[in-house]
C-alpha positions in Angstrom: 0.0 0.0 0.0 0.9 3.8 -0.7 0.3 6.9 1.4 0.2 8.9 -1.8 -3.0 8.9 -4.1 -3.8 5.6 -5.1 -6.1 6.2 -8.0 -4.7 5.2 -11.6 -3.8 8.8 -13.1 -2.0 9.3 -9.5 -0.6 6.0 -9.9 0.9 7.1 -13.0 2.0 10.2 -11.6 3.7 9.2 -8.8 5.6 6.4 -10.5 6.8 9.4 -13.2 8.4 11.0 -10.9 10.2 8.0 -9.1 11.4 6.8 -12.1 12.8 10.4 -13.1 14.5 10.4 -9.9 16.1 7.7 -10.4 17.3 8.2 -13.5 18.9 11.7 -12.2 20.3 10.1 -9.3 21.8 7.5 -11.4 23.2 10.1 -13.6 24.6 12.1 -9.9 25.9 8.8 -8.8 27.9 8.2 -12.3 29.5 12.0 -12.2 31.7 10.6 -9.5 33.5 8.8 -11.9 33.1 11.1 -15.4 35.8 12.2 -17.3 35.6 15.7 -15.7 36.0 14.5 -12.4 38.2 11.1 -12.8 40.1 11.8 -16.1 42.5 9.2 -15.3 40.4 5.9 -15.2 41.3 2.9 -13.3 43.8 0.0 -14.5 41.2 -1.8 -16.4 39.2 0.9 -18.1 42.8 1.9 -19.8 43.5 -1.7 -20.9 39.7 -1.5 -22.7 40.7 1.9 -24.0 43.6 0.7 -25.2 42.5 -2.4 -26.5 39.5 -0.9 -28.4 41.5 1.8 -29.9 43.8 -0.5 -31.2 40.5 -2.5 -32.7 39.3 0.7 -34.4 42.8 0.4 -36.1 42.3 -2.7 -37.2 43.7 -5.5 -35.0 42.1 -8.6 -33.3 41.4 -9.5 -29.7 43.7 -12.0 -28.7 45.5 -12.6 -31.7 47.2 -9.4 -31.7 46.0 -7.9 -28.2 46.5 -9.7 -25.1 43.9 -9.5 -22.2 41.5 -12.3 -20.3 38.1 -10.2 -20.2 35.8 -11.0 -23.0 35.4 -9.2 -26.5 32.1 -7.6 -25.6 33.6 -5.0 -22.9 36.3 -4.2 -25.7 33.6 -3.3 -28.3 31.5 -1.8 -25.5 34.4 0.4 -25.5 34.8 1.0 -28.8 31.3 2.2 -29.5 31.7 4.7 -26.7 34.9 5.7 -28.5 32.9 6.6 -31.8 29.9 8.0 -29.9 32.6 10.7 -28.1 36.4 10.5 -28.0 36.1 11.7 -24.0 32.7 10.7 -22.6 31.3 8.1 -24.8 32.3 5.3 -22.9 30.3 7.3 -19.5 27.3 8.0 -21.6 27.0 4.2 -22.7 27.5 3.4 -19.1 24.8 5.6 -18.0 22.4 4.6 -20.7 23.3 1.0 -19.3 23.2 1.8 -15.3 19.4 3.9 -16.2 17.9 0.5 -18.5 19.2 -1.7 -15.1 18.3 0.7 -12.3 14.4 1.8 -14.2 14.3 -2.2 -14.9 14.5 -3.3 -11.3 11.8 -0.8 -10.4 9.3 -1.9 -12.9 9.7 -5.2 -12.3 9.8 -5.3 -8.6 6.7 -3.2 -8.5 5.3 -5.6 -11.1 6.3 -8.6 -8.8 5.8 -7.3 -5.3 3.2 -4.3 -5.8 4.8 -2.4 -4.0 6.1 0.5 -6.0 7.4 2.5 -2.7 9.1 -0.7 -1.4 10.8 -0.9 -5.3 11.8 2.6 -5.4 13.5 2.4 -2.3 15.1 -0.8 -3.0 16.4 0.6 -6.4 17.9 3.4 -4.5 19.9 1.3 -1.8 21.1 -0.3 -5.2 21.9 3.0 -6.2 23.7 4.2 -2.8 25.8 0.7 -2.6 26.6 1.3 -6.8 28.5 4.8 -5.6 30.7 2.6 -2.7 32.1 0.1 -5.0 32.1 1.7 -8.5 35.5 1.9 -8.5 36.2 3.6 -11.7 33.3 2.7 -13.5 32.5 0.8 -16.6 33.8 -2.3 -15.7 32.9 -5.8 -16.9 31.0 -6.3 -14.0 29.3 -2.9 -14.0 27.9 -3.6 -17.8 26.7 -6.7 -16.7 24.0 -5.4 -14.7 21.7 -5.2 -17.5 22.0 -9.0 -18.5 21.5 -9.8 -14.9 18.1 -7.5 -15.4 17.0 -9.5 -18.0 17.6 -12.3 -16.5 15.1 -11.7 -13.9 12.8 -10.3 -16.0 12.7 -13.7 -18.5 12.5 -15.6 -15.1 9.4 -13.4 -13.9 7.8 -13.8 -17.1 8.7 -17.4 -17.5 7.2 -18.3 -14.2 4.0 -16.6 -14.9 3.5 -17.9 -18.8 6.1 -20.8 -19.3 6.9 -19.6 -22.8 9.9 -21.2 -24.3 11.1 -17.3 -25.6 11.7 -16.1 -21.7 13.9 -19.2 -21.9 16.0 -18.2 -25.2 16.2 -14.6 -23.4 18.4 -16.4 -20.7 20.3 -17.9 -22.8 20.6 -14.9 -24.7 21.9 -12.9 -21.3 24.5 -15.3 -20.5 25.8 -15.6 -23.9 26.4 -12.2 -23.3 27.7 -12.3 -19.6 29.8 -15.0 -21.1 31.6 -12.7 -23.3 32.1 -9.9 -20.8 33.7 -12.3 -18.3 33.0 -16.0 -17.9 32.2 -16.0 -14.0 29.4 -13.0 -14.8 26.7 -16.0 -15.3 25.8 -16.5 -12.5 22.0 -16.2 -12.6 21.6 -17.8 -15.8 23.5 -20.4 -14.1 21.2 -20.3 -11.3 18.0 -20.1 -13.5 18.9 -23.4 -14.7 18.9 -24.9 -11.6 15.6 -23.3 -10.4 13.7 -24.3 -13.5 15.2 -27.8 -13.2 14.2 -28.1 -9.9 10.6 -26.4 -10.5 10.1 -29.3 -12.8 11.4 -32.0 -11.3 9.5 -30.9 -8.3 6.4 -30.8 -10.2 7.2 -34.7 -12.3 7.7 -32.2 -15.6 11.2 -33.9 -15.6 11.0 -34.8 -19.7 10.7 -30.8 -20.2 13.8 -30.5 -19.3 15.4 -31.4 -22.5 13.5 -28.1 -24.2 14.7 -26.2 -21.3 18.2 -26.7 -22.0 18.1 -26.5 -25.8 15.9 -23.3 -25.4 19.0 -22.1 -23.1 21.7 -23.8 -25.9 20.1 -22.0 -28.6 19.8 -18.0 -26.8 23.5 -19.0 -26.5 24.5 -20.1 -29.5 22.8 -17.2 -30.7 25.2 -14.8 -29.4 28.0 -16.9 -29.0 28.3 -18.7 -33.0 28.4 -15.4 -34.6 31.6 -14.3 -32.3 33.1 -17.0 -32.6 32.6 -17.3 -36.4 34.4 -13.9 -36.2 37.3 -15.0 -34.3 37.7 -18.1 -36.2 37.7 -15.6 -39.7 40.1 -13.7 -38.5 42.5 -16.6 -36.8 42.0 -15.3 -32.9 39.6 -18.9 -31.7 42.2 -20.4 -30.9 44.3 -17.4 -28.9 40.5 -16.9 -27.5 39.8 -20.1 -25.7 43.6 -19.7 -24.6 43.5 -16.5 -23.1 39.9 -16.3 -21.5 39.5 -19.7 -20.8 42.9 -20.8 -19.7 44.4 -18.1 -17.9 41.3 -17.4 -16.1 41.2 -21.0 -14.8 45.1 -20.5 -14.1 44.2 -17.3 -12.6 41.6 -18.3 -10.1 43.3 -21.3 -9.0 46.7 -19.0 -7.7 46.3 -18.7 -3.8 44.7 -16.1 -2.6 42.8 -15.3 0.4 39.2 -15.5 -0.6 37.9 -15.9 2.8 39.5 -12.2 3.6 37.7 -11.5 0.2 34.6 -12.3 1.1 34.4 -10.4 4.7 36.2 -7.4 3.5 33.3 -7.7 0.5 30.2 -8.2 3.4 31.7 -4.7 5.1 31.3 -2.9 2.1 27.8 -3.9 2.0 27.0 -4.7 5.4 23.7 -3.5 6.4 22.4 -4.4 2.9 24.1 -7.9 3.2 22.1 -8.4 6.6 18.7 -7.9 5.6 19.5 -10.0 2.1 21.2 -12.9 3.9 18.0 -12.9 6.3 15.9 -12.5 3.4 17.4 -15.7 2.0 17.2 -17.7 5.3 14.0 -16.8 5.3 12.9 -18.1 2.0 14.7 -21.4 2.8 13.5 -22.0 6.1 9.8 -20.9 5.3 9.7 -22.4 1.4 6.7 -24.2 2.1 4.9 -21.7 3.8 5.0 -18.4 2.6 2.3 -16.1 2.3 2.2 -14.5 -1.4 1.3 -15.8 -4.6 2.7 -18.9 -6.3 4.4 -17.1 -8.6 5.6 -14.8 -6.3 7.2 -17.9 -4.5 8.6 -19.3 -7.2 10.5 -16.2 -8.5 11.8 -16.2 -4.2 12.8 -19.6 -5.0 14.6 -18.5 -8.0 16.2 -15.7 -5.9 17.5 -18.5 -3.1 19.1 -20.0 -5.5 21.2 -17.3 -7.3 22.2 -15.8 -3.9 25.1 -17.8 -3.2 26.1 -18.4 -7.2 26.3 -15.2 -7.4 28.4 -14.7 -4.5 30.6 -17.6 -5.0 31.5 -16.7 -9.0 32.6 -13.6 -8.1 35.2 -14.5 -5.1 37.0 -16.9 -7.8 39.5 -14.7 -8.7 40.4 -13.9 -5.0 41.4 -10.5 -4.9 39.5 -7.6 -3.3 39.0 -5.3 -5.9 35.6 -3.4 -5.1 34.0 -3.1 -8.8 34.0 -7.2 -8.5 31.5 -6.8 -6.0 29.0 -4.9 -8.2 28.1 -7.9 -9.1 26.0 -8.6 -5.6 23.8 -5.5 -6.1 21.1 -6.3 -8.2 20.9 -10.0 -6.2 21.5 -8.1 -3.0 18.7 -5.4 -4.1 16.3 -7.6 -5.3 16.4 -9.7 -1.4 15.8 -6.3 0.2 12.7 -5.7 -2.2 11.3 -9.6 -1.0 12.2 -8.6 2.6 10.7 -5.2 2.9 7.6 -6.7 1.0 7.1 -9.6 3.3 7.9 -7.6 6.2 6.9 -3.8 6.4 3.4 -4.7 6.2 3.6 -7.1 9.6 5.3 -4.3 11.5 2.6 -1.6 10.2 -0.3 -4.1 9.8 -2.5 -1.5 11.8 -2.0 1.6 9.6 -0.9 0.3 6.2 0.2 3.6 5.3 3.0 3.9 7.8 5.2 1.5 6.1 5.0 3.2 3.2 5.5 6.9 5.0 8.4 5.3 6.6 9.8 3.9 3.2 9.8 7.0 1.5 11.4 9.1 4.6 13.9 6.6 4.5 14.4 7.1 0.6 14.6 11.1 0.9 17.2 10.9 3.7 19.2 9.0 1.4 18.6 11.0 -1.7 20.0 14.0 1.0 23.4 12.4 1.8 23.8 10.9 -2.0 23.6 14.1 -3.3 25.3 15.6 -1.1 28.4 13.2 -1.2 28.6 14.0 -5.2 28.0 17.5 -4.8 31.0 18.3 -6.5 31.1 16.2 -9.1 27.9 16.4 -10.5 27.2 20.5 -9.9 29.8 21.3 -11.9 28.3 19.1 -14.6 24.7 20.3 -14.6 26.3 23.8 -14.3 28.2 23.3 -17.8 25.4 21.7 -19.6 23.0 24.9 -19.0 25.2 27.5 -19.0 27.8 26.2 -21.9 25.5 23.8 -23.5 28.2 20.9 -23.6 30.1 18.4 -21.6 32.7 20.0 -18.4 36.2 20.0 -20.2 38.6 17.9 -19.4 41.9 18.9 -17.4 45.0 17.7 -18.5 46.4 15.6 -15.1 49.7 17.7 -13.7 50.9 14.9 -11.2 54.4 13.6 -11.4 53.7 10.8 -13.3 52.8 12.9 -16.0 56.6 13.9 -16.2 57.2 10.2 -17.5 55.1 11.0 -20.4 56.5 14.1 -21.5 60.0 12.0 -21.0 58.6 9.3 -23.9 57.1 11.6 -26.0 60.3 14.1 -26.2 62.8 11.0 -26.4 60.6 9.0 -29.0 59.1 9.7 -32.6 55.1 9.2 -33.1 55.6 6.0 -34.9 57.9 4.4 -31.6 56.3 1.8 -29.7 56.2 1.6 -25.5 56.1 -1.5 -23.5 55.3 -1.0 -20.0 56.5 -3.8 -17.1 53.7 -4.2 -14.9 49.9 -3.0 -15.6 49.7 0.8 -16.8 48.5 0.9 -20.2 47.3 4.4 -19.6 51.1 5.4 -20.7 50.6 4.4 -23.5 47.5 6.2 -23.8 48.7 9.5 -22.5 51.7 8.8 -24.8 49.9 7.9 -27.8 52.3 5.3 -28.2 51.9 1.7 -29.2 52.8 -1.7 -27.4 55.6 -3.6 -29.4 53.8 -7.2 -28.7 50.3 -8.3 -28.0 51.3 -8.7 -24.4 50.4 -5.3 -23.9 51.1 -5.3 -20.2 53.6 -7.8 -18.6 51.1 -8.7 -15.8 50.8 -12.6 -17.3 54.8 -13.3 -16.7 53.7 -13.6 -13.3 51.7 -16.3 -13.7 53.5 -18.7 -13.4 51.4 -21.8 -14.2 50.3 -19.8 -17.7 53.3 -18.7 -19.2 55.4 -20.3 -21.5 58.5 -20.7 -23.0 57.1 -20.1 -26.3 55.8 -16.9 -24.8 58.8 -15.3 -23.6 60.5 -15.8 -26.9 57.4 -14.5 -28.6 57.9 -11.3 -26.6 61.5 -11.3 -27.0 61.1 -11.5 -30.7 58.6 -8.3 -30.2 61.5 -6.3 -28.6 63.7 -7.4 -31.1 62.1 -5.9 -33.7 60.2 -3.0 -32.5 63.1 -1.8 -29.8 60.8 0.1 -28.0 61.4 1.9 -24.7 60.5 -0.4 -21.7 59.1 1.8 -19.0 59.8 -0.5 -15.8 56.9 0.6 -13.1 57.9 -2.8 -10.8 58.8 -0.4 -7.7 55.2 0.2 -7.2 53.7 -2.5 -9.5 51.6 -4.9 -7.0 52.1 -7.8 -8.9 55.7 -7.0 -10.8 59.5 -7.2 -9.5 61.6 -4.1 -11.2 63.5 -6.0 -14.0 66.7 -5.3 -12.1 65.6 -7.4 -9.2 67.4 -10.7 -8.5 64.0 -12.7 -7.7 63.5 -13.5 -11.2 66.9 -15.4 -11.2 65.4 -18.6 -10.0 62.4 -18.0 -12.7 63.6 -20.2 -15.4 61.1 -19.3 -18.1 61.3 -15.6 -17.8 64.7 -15.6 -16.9 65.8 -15.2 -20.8 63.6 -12.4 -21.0 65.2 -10.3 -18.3 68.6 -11.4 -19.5 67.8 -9.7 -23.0 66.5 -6.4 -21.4 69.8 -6.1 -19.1 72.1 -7.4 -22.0 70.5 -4.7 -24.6 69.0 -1.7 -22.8 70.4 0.9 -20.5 68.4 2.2 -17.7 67.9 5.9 -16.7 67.1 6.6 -13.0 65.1 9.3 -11.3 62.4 10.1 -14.8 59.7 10.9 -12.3 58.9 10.7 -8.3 57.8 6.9 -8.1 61.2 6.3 -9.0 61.2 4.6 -12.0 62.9 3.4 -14.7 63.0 3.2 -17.8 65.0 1.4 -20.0 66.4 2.6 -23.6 68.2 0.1 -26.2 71.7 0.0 -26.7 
């Protein structure tokens, strides 16, 4: 029940202006991280950037590009590239965070029908989205939508059984799938909800559809990619890359426990009422009081839960924009809480939960806004008094020093490899990597690299003699190529032997005390 009007035009009304607010609150929340405020992206959103420049030029994704994420996030890129060299890639995002975040509150209102209980729960998606954005437009952060439709084929599969809601899955995680292989996690647990529905209910031979309905929603994202790769001789590097290294990758120790705590703190009042939420489902699954389908999708909402959580710790490390993955999961258990429970705590005046649902949403409009007031004032401020986009300082820390070092000691046609993760040197630099290992970070792996990979790289430096700008001092995951800790590393040994034996380093470039070596 609502406090506010309840007749249909009202109706209407009311949910107008919800939905505009959060559409402009998404839009606040995502100034945090535009190019006005954060023109220096994060680690990964350079190695897309780079990558997806490189693809407008003409190369391939694995053959001639090195990187384990999946070709969607790179042509994500390069579509925001061509929509607007600076904020393309934010404007995609946004259009993808308002289809998620206007998505979840149709549906849960459609579910539930509750709209104040979905408008609030879309804004504590909202709220938690700001905490762990960590950059923005990351893999996982795209992936929101296909976890959206998701629950919306589920919804409409519980209520009409139609075998298209099932291609639509398949559809979704085809697409997860080729963002990041662990992002399918609730097609992965649709499955095992409809399989479990039907064996519940002796539909066990309908199974078979199921699948092939799921096989062919796939296949009908995945055949034409890899069709592409095979055309242009990168299947092969594909399966390598993203499917090998990432199982190397998640199987190198790491403390996923600490992960998974450090993960619950981020979220932690959230996580509380979800976890409850799902204990709640479980331990009352015979006996709660809604609809059957209403149960069913809770059902479906058990299950995906711990999937979700589960595929996202495999990697181990606690990098915040992995966690963006819980939201919508996270969200959608608040919306079944408050839905099951605001009306048993205001069962004597109906209109109090509602009252207190929407005090609750205001106060947190208040302190949203006011966390990104000066991110997203400036913005608005630009757009009605200039008519465009804020413009885009040039970044005067001392890093930048190392730039100006390679572009005044190199010609525009000189390539740059960088030893560690820091493609955005290139970027700045406008200079191209020598190899398709276009940061070093995979020569510390030591269960993926090869012999036949060092010489491949070696080969690269042969020909392209680039300048090799050594960021290991500070590099979490790289020794400085003078260190003696890769002398007992017998396949990259012959790689640092060729650097020391052919380049001379020069000290003291910038204040993180780099180097960066120069050939012979």
């Amino acid at each position: 029940m609502s406090f506010l009007p309840t007749s249909k035009s009202g109706s209407k009304i009311f949910g107008g202006i919800e939905t505009f607010v959060l559409l402009a609150t998404a839009f606040a929340i995502l100034t945090i991280v535009s190019p006005h405020v954060f023109p220096k992206p994060d680690t990964d959103q350079y190695v897309y950037q780079y990558i997806s420049q490189q693809m407008l030029a003409g190369e391939i994704p694995y053959r001639d590009l090195w990187d384990h994420k999946g070709v969607l996030i790179y042509l994500l890129y390069a579509l925001g590239l061509l929509i607007d060299v600076n904020y393309g890639v934010w404007l995609l995002g946004y259009f993808f965070l308002a289809g998620t975040i206007t998505g979840f509150y149709f549906l849960f209102t459609d579910i539930f029908k509750n709209r104040t209980v979905s408008f609030f729960s879309s804004l504590v998606i909202l709220w938690y989205l700001g905490v762990v954005l960590d950059g923005g437009n990351s893999v996982e952060f795209f992936n929101m939508f296909s976890q959206l439709l998701v629950m919306v084929a589920c919804w409409l599969f519980i209520k009409k059984e139609k075998p298209f809601f099932v291609v639509l899955v398949g559809i979704s995680a085809g697409l997860s799938f080729l963002l990041r292989p662990n992002e399918i996690a609730f097609a992965v647990a649709f499955a095992l909800f409809v399989t479990g529905m039907k064996l519940a209910r002796g539909e066990g031979v309908a199974l078979k559809k199921i699948f092939l309905y799921l096989a062919l929603g796939g296949l009908a994202v995945l055949l034409p990619t890899i069709i592409w790769l095979q055309m242009n001789a990168a299947l092969g590097d594909f399966f390598e890359i993203v499917i090998r290294y990432n199982l190397v990758y998640a199987q190198v120790q790491t403390n996923k426990l600490g992960v998974l705590i450090l993960a619950i703190e981020r979220f932690l009042g959230l996580f509380i009422v979800a976890l409850s939420a799902w204990i709640w489902v479980i331990w009352q699954h015979k006996n709660l009081k809604m609809g059957r389908h209403q149960k069913e999708f809770a059902y479906f909402l058990a299950v995906a839960f711990p999937i979700t959580i589960y595929l996202s710790l495999l990697s181990g490390r606690p990098y915040s924009h992995y966690f963006i993955s819980w939201l919508l999961i996270l969200g959608a258990l608040l919306s079944f809480f408050l839905s099951i429970f605001v009306p048993k705590l205001t069962e004597r005046n109906r209109k109090t939960g509602s009252f207190l649902l929407y005090l609750l949403s205001g106060i947190l409009l208040v302190i949203a806004y006011t966390r990104v007031w000066g991110s997203w004032t400036p913005f608005i401020q630009s757009l009605i008094t200039e008519g465009r986009f804020p413009s885009i300082a040039r970044s005067e820390e001392p890093e930048y020093f190392c730039v100006e070092y390679i572009k005044n000691n190199t010609n525009n046609d000189d390539t740059l490899w960088v030893w560690g993760n820091a493609l955005k040197y290139n970027v700045w630099a406008e200079r191209t990597s020598p190899t398709r290992y276009v940061y070093a970070h995979p020569l510390a792996v030591s269960n993926y690299i090869r012999e036949e990979d060092v010489l491949e790289i070696i080969s690269a430096l042969e020909a392209a003699q680039p300048l090799i700008l050594d960021i290991g001092k500070t590099d979490p995951v790289m020794f400085p190529i003078a260190s003696n800790n890769y002398d007992a590393n017998l396949v990259v040994l012959p790689l640092i032997q060729y650097i020391r034996d052919n380049y001379v380093p020069v000290e003291g470039v910038d204040s993180n005390e780099w180097t960066i070596w120069t050939p012979k």
